[in-house]
N, C-alpha and C positions, 0 to 999 in steps of 0.2 A: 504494500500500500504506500502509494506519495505521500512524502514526511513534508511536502508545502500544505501544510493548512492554515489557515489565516488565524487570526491571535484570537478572536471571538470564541470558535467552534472548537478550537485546541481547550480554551478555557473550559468551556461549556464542559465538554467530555471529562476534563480532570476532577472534576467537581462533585463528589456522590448524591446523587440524586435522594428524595429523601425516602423510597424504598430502600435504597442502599446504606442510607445512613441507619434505618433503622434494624435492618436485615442482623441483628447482635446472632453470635454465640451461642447456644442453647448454654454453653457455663456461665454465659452472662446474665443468666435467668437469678431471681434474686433465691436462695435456698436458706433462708431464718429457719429454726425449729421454732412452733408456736408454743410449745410448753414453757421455749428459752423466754419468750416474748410475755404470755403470762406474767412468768417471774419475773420481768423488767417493770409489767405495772403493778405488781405486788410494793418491790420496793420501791418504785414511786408515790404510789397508796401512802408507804410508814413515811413520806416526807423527806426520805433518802436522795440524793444528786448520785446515780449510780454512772457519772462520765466528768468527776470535778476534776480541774484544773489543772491539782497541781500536787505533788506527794513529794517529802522531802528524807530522803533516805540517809543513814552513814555508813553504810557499808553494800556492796555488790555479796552476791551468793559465795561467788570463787575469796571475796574477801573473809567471809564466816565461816564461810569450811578452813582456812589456813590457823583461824584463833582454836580451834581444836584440836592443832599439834601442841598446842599448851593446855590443855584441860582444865588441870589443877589450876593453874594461872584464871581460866576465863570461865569456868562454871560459874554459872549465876547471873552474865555479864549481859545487860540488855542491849539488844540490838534493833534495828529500826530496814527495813529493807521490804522491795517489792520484787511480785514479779505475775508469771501467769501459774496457775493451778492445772494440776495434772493427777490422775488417779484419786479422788479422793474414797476415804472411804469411811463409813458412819457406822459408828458401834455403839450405841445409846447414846451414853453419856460422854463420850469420846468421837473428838473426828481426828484424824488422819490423813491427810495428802500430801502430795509435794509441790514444792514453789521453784519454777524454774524462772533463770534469766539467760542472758548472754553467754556467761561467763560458766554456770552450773546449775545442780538443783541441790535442795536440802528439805528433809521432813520438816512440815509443822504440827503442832499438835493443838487443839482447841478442847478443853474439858470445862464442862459445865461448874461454873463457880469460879475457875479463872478469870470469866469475864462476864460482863453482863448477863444474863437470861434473855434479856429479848434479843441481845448480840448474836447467841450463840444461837437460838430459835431462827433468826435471819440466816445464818452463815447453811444452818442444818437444811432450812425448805428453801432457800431462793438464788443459793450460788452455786456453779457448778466448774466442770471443769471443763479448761477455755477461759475463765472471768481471769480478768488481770484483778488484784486486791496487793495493799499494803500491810504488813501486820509489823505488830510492835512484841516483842516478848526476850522469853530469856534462854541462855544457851544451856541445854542438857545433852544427855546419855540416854536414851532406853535402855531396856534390859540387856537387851541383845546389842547393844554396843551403836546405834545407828544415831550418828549428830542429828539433832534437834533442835525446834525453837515452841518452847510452850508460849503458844502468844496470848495475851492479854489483851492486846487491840486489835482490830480488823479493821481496813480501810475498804470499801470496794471502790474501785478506779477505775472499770472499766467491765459493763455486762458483756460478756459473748452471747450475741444471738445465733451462731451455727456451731453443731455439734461436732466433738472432733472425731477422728477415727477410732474405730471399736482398740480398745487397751490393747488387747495378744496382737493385732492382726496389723493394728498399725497403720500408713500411707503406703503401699508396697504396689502398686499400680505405677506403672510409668507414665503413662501419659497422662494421668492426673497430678503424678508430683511436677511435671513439667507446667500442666500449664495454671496450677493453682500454686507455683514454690511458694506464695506466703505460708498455706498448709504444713507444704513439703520441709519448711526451716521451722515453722513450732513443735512440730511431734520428732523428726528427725535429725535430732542433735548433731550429728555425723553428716548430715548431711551441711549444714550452718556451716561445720568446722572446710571445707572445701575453699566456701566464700571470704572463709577469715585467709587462709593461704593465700589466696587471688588478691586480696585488698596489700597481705604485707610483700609476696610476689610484685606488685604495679610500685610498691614506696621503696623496696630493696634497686629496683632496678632503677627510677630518680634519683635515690641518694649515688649509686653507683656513680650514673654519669654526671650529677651534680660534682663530686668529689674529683672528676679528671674535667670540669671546668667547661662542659657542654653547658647549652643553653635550650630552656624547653619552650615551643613556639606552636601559637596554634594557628594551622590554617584553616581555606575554608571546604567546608563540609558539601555546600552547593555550588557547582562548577559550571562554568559555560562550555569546557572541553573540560571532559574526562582521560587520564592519563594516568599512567605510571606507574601501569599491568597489564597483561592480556588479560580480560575478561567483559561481561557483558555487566553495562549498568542498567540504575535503573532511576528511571526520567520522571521529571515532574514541569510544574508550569508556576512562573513566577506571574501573578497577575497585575503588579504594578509594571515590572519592568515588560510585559508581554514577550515573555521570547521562554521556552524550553531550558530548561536548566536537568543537571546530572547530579546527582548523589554522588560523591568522591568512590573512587575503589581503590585510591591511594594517593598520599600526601605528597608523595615521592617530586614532584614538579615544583612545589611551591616551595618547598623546601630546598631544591636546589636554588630557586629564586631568590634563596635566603644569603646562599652561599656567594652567590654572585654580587647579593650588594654589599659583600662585607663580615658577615661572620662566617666565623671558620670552622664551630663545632655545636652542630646544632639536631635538636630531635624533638618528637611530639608521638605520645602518646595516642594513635587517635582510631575512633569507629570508622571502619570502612565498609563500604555496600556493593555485593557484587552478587548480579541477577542469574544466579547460578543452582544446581541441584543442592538439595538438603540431605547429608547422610552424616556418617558418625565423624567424621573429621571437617566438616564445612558446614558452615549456618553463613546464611546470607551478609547477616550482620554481626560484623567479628571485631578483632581488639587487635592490633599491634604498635608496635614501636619502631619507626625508622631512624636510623641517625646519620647521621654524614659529617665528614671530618677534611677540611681542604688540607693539600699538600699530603693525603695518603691514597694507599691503593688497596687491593684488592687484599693481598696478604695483611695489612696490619687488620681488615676490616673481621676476616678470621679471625685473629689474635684479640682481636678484642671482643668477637662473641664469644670461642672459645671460655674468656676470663671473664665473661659477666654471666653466663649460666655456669660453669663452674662452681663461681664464688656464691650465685644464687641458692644451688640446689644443696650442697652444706650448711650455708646460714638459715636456710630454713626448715630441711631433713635433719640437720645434722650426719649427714651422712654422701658419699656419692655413688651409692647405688641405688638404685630405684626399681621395685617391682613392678610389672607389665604383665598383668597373666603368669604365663608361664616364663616369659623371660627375665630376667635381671639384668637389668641396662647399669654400664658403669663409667661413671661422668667423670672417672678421673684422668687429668690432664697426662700429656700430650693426647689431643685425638685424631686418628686418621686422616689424611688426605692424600685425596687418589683424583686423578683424572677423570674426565667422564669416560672418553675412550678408554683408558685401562680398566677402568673399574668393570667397564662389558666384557672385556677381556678375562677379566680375573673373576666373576661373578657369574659368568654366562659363556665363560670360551668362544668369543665372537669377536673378530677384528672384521670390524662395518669397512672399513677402506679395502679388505681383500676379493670383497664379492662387490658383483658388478648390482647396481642397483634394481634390475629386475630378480635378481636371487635373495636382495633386501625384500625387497617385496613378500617372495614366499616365505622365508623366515617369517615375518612380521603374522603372515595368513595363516601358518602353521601353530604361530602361536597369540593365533588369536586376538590380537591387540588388533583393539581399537582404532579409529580413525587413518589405515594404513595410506586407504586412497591421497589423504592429505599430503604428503612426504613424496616430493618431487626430487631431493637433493640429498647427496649424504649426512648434509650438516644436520636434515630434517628427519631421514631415518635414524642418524646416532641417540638423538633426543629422543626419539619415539621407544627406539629398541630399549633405552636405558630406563625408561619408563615402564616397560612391560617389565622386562627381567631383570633389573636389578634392583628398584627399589624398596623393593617390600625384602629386600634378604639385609639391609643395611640398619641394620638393630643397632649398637652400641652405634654413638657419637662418631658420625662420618663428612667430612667435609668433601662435595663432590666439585671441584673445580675445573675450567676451561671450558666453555659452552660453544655449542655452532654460534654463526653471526644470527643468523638465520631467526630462531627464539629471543632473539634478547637483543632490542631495539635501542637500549638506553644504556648499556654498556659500551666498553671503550673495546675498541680493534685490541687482539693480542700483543704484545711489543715483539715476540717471535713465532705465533705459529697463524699462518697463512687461513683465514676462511676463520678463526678461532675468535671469540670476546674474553674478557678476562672479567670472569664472573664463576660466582662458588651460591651454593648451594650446600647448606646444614643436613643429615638427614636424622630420625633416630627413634629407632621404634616402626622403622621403615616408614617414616611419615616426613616428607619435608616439614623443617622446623625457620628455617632462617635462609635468607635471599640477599646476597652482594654484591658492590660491581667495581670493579675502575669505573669510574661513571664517565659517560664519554661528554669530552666538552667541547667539541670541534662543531659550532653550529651546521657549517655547510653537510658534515658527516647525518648530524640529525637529521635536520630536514629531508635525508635523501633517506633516510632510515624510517622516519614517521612517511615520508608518500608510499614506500612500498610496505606499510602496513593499513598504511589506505586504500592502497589495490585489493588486499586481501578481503577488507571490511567491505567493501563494494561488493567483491565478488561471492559477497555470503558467511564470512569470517563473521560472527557477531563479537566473537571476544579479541578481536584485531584492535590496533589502538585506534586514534583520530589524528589529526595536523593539531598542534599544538604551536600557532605559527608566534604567540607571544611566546610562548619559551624558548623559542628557535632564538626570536628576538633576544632574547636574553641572556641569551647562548654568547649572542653574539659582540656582546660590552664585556667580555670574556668569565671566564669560573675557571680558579685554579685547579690544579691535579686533585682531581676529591677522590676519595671511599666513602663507601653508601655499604648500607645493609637494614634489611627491613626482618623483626622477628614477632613470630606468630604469639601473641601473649596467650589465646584459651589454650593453644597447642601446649605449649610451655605449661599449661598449669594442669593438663592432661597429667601430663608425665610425670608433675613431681605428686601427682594425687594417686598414682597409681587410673586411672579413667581410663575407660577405651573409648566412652562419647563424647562430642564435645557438649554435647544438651545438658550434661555432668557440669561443668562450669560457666554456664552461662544461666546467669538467676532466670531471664525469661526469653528463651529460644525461641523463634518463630517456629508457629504450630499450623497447620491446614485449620482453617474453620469448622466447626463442628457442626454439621445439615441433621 
């Protein structure tokens, strides 16, 4: 279909109609229990505010469980603390549940005469578990040895109106822990602890390049030309400015832009959008980290991913080996690096320059890869081959380096092998983890590098790039010798969680609509 539509009917189209807008989810359906909703006007009835303001605590859960390695010191000692309720359970005169936060959970206990009567009549018929509450009380022992807090006051903070998962059986459905994770992180502790890796995973890897004196810079998210990956974006319409705008699939452009007017060591964290298939390693909408360093190349650009996941997966494992299923991946340094052509060689006993490219061809048919028709050129069956057969064997920490020119539009000419770019590829757990270049800075090179990915895009390529004819421009007030390398953050936090999905650490993965 002709991509000329005039800026009206472009608009119109982008615009959800209001069948569309209202077409929700069936999870979007509201799901209260009415017995929860009762008990909400019960205690509005007694005059009770069951959603007030404001609770003022002195200690977190993880902070009262540690005054229990002094017992003797803290028995007796009152403490003041919230959180949400979980298993309660009611034995006349005695209630029992646990208080979880962030941090832990710890038994309370409520007995009739510690605290009010009409308190504990409240707490017994109208709270359940789900309600967030505050309690005020003191630190013991039960019989059987399990920390406690006999509380004295009860705050409620917060009614739940929906019920949680049956106790034994738990959230253990996958597609409901995905697309309700608020669920998925109250009842599944373990599951919480994932997100806490991810959050000091993103601040280990700032302080890193903070400390060697990089600069973190944000670009923009909506682009008039999309660049700097092969892949397919995904389009939107700006209605002030009338014209088609792109979702970023990579920062990588602007960032050089960066470079060119002056700074020399710069990165940004950032979401990238790329209109492609949903499976266990790829969500549309992902997380990584580019950096670029002028006056280096390809090799230091190794050497410093190499030294920032390294130093990563000990400061936060303690350890550098990591479980994967059945394999045990081990991050410690020196790692691998092999050519892409040898690596076919040494992984698949295949020298692609020794057969004539029609015998590429039937290798490729025989073994069943993909896309073979596409691969007109050696440089484009080396890529293709080394893709079917070798990367899924590249477990431990592999730097695959020397690419055809052919794939890698943004990198720089080889300095000695003919038809080659000098670009590396991370792998590990057979999963590409990490992407770097000499990045190439010779405008007139680019320009003649982005048309003939323009050819491809015309001709049906949907994940071929565009002309990027300002950054050509920009190319051309010159950018010193830089290294670039762009790394996969969810991929990364795959690996140090142990994950084989990435739906695993992404709090809210895009999910098909529910019909």
């Amino acid at each position: 279909m002709s991509m000329e539509i005039n800026n009206e009917k472009m608009s119109e189209s982008l615009v959800p109609s209001d069948n569309e807008s209202d077409n929700n989810d069936i999870s979007d359906s509201r799901v209260f229990d009415d017995s929860k909703i009762a008990k909400l006007n019960g205690i509005r009835n007694q005059g009770l505010n069951p959603y007030p303001h404001k609770f003022e605590k002195n200690g977190d859960i993880c902070d009262i469980q540690k005054k229990f390695d002094d017992f003797e010191k803290n028995e007796g000692l009152t403490v003041r603390t919230a959180g949400r309720l979980y298993n309660i359970r009611r034995l006349g005169k005695m209630i029992f549940a646990d208080l979880g936060d962030q941090g832990g959970r710890i038994q309370v206990t409520l007995r009739k005469g510690n605290l009010p009567d009409e308190d504990f009549e409240t707490f017994k018929t109208l709270v359940d578990s789900g309600d967030i509450v505050g309690v005020q009380g003191e630190l013991f022992r039960t019989k059987r040895g399990e920390n406690s807090i006999s509380v004295s006051e009860f705050f409620l903070l917060s009614k739940s109106l929906c019920a949680l998962p049956e106790k034994f059986h738990g959230l253990k459905d996958i597609e409901t822990r995905y697309r309700k994770r608020y669920l998925d992180l109250i009842v599944n502790a373990d599951k919480r602890e994932i997100f806490v890796m991810r959050s000091k995973l993103i601040s280990e890897i700032r302080r890193y390049l903070s400390d060697r004196e990089f600069l973190e810079f944000e670009t923009p998210i909506l682009q008039n030309v999309y660049g700097g990956a092969n892949a397919r974006p995904f389009t939107t319409f700006h209605n002030c400015l009338g014209q088609k705008l792109f979702l970023r699939i990579a920062p990588e452009l602007y960032l050089k832009r960066l470079v060119v007017g002056g700074y020399e060591k710069v990165f940004e964290i950032s979401k990238n959008f790329r209109n492609e298939d949903i499976d266990t390693t790829h969500n549309p909408e992902f997380t990584m980290i580019e950096v670029y360093e002028a006056y280096r190349d390809y090799n230091d650009m190794m050497d410093l991913t190499e030294g920032l996941i390294s130093e990563l997966v000990f400061k936060l494992t303690g350890s550098y080996e990591v479980k994967m299923g059945e394999n045990t991946l081990n991050l410690h340094t020196p790692w691998k690096r092999i050519s892409m052509e040898d690596a076919l060689k040494e992984y698949a006993g295949l020298d692609v320059f020794a057969h004539s490219l029609e015998e590429l061809k039937q290798i490729a048919i025989e073994n069943r890869i993909e896309d073979y028709e596409k691969a007109n050129t050696y440089g484009e069956f080396l890529a293709l081959l080394f893709e079917g057969l070798v990367e899924d064997k590249l477990i431990n920490p592999t730097f695959i380096y020397d690419f055809p020119v052919e794939n890698s539009p943004l990198a720089k000419n080889h300095r000695s092998k003919e038809g080659f770019v000098e670009r590396f590829e991370l792998f590990l757990n057979g999963w590409e983890l990490a992407n770097g270049y000499s990045e190439l800075n010779d405008p007139l090179e680019q320009e003649k590098r982005f048309e003939e990915q323009d050819k491809k895009r015309k001709l049906g390529d949907l994940e071929a790039q565009t002309i990027d004819y300002d950054f050509v421009n920009a190319l051309g007030y010159g950018m010193p010798p830089t290294g670039g390398m762009g790394l996969g953050i969810d991929r990364l936090t795959m690996i140090f969680s142990g994950l084989e999905s990435i739906k695993e650490v992404i709090l809210f993965p895009q999910m098909k609509r529910e019909d």
